[in-house]
C-alpha positions in Angstrom: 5.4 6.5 -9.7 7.9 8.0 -6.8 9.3 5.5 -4.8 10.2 5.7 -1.2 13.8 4.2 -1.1 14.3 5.1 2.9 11.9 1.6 3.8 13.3 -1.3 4.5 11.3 -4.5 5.0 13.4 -4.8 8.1 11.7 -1.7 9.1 8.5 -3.5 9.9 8.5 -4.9 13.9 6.7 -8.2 13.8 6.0 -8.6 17.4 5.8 -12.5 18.3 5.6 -13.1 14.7 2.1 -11.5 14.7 0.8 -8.8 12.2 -0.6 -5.4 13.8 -2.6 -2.9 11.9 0.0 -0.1 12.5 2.0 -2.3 9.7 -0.6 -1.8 7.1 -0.5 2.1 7.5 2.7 4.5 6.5 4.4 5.8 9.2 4.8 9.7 8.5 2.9 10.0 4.7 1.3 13.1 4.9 -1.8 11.5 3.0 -2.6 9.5 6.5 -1.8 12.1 8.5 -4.2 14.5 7.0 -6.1 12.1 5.0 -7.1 12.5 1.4 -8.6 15.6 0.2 -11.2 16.0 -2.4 -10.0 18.7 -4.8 -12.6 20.9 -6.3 -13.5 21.6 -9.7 -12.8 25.2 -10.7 -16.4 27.2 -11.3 -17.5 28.3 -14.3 -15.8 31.2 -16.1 -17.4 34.5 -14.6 -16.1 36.6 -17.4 -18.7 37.5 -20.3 -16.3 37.3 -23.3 -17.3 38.6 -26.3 -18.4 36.5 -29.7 -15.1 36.6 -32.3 -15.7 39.4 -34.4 -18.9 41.0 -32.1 -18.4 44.6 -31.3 -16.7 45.7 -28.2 -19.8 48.1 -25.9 -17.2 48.6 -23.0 -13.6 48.6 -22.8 -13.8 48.9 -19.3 -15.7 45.8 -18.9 -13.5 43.9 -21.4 -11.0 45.3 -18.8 -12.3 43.4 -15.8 -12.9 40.4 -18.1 -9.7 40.2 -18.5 -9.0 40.6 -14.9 -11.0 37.9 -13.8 -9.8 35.7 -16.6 -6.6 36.3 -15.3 -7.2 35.4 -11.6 -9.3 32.2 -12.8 -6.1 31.1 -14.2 -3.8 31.8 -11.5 -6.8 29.9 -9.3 -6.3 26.7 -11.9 -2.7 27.1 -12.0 -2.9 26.8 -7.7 -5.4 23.5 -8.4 -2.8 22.3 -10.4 0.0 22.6 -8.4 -2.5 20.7 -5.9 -3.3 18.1 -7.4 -0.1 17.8 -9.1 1.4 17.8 -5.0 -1.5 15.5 -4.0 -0.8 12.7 -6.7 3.2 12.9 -5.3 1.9 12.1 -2.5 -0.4 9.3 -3.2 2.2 7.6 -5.5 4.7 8.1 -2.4 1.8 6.5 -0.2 1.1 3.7 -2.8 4.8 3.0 -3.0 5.0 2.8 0.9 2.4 0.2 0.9 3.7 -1.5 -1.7 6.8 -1.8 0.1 5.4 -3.0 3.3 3.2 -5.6 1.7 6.1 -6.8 -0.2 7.8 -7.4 3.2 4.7 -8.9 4.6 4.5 -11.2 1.9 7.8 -12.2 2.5 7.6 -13.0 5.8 4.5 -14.8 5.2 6.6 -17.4 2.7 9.1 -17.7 5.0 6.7 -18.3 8.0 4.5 -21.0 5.5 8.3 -22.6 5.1 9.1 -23.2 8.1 6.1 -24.6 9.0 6.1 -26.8 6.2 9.9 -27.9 7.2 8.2 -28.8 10.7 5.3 -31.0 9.5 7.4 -33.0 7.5 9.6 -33.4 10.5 6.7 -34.3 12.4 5.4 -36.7 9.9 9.3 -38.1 9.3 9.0 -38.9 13.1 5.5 -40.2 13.2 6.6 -42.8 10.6 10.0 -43.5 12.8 7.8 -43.9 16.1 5.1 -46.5 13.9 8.2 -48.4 12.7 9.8 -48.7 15.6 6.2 -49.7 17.6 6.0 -52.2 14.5 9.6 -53.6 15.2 8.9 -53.9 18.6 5.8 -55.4 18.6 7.3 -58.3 16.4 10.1 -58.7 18.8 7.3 -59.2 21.8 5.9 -61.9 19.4 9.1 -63.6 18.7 9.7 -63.3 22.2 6.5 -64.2 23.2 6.7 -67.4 21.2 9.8 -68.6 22.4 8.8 -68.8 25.8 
């Protein structure tokens, strides 16, 4: 598969941390620019070839059999080349995507991280505050009782 070695996951602007679909898509693959073309099937020979060893009527016509023959091969040889072209190009657009999620992914973990980090230092507080509301309500009792 070709890879696309000119993306970075730097590349991708995360505007106030928040995804936008223009991340998901590749900026300047000619597969979403265009969009994906269904190739066609090459039609049936045209040519009426002869059984092996069946007598020749017409040399002229085995002529233009082998004329069209010919240009039904240079026609396969252009799908080829097409689809061969289109395939680079979906495995470039692939590769993009790839890349991007990667990036995505990565700034998901880091995001889930940090948010873990801040809950625990939320509940690390949470406990501090109830410990310190526990020691000061025992001081108002002690307090409370010596008067």
């Amino acid at each position: 598969m070709a890879r696309r070695h000119d993306v970075d996951a730097d590349d991708i602007d995360l505007e106030e941390g928040e995804l936008d679909t223009n991340d998901l898509e590749a900026a300047g693959c000619v597969v979403c620019a265009l969009g994906a073309r269904r190739l066609r099937l090459p039609i049936a020979p045209q040519a009426q070839l002869p059984a092996s060893g069946a007598p020749v009527h017409s040399v002229t016509a085995l002529v233009a059999d082998a004329h069209i023959l010919q240009r039904e091969n240079q026609e396969m040889c252009t799908q080829y080349e097409l689809v061969s072209a289109h395939n680079a190009g979906l495995a470039t657009h692939a590769s993009v995507l790839h890349d991007r999620n990667l990036a995505i992914l990565q700034r998901a973990r880091e995001g889930c991280r940090a948010g873990m980090i801040r809950l625990e230092q939320v509940h690390l507080s949470r406990e501090r505050v109830e410990r310190d509301y526990a020691d000061l309500e025992g001081r108002g009792a002690d307090f409370r009782a010596l008067s």
